[in-house]
N, C-alpha and C positions, 0 to 999 in steps of 0.2 A: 504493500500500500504506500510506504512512504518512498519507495522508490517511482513507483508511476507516478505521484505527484510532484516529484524530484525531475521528471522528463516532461512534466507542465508547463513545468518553470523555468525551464533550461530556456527558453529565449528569452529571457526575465535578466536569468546575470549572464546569457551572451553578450547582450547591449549594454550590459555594465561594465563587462570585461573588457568592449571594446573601446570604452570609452574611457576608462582605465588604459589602457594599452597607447592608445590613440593620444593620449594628454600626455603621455610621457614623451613622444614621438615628435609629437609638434606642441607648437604655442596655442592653446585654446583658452580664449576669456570665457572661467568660469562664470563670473557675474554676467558675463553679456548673456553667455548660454542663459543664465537662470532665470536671468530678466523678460528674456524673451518666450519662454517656458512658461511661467508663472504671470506673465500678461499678456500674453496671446494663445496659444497649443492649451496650454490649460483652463483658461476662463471659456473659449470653443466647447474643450470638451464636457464641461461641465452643464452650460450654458445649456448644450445639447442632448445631455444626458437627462437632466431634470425635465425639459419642458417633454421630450419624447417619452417620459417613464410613465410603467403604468402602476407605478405604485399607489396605494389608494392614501386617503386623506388618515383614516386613522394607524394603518400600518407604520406611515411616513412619523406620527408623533412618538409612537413606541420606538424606532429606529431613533430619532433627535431626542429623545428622554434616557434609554439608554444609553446615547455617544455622552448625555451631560453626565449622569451618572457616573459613568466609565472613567472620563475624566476626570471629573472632583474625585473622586475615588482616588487616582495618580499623583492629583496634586496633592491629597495629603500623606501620600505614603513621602512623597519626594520632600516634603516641609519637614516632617517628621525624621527622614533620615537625613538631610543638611542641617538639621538644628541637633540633632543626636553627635553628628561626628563634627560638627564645628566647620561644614564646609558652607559656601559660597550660596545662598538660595539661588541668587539670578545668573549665575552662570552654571549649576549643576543641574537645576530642576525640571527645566524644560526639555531636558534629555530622558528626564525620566517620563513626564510626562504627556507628553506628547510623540507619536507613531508615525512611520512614515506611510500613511495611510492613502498618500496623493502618489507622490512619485514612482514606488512598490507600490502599495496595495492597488491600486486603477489597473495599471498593467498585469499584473498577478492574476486578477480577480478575472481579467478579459480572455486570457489564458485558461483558467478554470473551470467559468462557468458562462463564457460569455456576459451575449450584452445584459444579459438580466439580473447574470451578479455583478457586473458594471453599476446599473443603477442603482442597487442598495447599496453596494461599496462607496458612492458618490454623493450620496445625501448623508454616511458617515462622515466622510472624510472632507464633507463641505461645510458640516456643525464643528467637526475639528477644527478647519479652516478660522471659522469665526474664534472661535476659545485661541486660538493662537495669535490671532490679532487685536486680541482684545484683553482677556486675561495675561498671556505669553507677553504683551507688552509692560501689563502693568509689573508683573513678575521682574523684568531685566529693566526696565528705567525704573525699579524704586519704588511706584505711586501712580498710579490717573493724575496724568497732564496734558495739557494740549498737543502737544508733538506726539503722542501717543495716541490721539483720538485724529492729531492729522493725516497719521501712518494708517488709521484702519478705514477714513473714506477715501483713502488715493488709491486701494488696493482692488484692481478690477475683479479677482476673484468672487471678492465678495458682492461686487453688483451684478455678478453672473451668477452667483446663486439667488440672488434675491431674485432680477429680473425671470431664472426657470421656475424658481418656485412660485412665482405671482401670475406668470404667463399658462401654465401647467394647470394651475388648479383656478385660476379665474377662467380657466374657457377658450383665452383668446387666442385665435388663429393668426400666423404669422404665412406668409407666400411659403411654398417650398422651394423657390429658391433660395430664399435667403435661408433658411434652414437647411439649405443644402450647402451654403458656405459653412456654415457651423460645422456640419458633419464632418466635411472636407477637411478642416482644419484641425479640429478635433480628434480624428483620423491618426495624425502624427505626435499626437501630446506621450501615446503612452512609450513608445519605443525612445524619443528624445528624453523622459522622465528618467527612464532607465540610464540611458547614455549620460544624462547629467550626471545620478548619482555618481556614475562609475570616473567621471573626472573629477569630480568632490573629493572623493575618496584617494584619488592619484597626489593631492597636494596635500592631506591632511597627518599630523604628525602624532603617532600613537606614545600615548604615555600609560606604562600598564602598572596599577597599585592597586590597593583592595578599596580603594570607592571608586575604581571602575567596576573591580568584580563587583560590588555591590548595587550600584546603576545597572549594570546587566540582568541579577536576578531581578530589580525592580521591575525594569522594562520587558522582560518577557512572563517571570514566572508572575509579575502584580500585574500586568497587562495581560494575562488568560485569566487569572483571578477577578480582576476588574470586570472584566468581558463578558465573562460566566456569570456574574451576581446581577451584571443589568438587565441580561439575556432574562434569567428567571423572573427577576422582578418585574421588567415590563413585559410576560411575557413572549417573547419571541421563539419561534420553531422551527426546526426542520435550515434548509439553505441557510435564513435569514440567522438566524441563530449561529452558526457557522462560520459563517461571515465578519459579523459581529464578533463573534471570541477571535480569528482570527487576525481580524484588524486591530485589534488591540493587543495585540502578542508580535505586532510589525517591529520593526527595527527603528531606532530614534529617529524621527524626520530631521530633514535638512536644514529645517525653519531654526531647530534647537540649538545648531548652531551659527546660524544667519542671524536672526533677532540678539544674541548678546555680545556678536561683532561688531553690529550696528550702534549699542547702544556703550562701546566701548570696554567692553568686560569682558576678562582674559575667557579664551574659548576654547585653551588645549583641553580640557577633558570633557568640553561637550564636542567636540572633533573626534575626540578617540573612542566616543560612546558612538556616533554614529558609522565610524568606520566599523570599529571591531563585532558590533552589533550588526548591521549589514552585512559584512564578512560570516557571523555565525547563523546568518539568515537562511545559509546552503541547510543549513542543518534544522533549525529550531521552527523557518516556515512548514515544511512537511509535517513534522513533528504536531505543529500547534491545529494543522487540517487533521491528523488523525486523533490527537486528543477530543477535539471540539467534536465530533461526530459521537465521541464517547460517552460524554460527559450530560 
């Protein structure tokens, strides 16, 4: 079992490998990459995922009740152990926190189950989305401030969630062709996601002590644990359920160490949380599709 789904994935970290490989080869602007990822290829695919999904009105708040869940859950496992070992909140936490549930998990999930675990993985990973531009700010600058509240309406992400989710359940009918640009473009978000990781990872310098080991078991074994309690509590079964525990069992997202570079705060060990965490992702992904089936 965990090998077929080991040959699921295999185009998942080809396009990491190769981007990994590729960034050592030549000169690739990561930022440019990501920039243009996370406000174009990404806000497409989202944009187009939501308004197309046939997910129903109530299924969609159990999915968004669980990702909050899931999360408060992380963030206070992560409060509780940076305030226990005396480490850094706003440069540890968001590693624990937060999953790479956009760049991995979209791709993963397309891989898996198709478009239709596309769509639940996307209205996950679009409520992550918002907590990470929102809490994830307040978390690394300190407090709610303006530059923090400017950072999250500049962020097209988020008006592509809004505008699929307002377009989707208000009814309203968009041309197919302009929803055929979407798709188009959208098209390319996941295999470039992949490719990004994999030159994130080419530049990023691991530093290996026991509050990485520690950040790790957060992130995966508090992130199927998170996963599993929202799952029950709100609910959820079968695929969605699935899904669910295993998007929160993903590897640190990218943001965890992007948001506390931004905001000036040392980011070697939210860098080696996402590397060595991705890296054990060959492993711990499978793993977390046959526990969740289990459980």
């Amino acid at each position: 079992m965990i090998f077929s789904i080991f040959i699921i994935i295999l185009p998942l970290f080809a396009a990491m490998g190769a981007g990994f490989g590729l960034s050592k080869l030549f000169t690739i602007d990561e930022n440019s990459l990501t920039r243009v990822l996370t406000d174009f290829f990404m806000p497409a695919l989202v944009f187009y995922s939501l308004y197309t999904s046939d997910i129903v009105v109530t299924e969609t708040l159990r999915l968004l009740g669980a990702t909050t869940m899931a999360v408060f859950l992380l963030i206070i496992m992560a409060i509780a152990y940076c305030r226990a070992s005396k480490m850094s909140v706003r440069a540890f936490a968001p590693s624990i926190c937060f999953m790479n549930s956009g760049f991995l998990g979209i791709p993963l999930m397309a891989l898996w189950g198709g478009a239709a675990a596309v769509n639940i993985e996307v209205v996950i990973d679009q409520m992550q989305t918002f907590y990470i531009f929102t809490i994830g700010i307040i978390i690394v600058s300190g407090g709610f401030n303006a530059n923090g509240l400017k950072e999250m309406t500049r962020t097209p992400l988020l008006w592509a969630i809004i505008a699929g989710f307002f377009l989707r359940f208000a009814g309203i009918k968009i041309p197919e062709a302009v929803t055929g640009i979407f798709r188009f473009s959208g098209e390319g978000a996941s295999a470039l996601a992949a490719f990004t990781v994999g030159c994130s990872m080419s530049s990023r310098r691991i530093i290996l002590n026991r509050h990485l080991t520690a950040g790790l078991v957060l992130r995966f074994a508090g992130g199927f644990a998170a996963g599993w309690l929202s799952s029950i509590v709100f609910g959820l079964t079968g695929t969605t359920k699935i899904i669910m525990i295993v998007a929160t069992s993903l590897p640190s997202a990218v943001f965890s160490y992007v948001l506390p570079l931004r905001y000036g705060v040392n980011t070697e060990l939210a860098g080696s949380m996402v590397v060595v965490s991705t890296l054990l992702g060959i492993i711990m992904i499978p793993a977390a599709f046959v526990l969740a089936g289990m459980v």
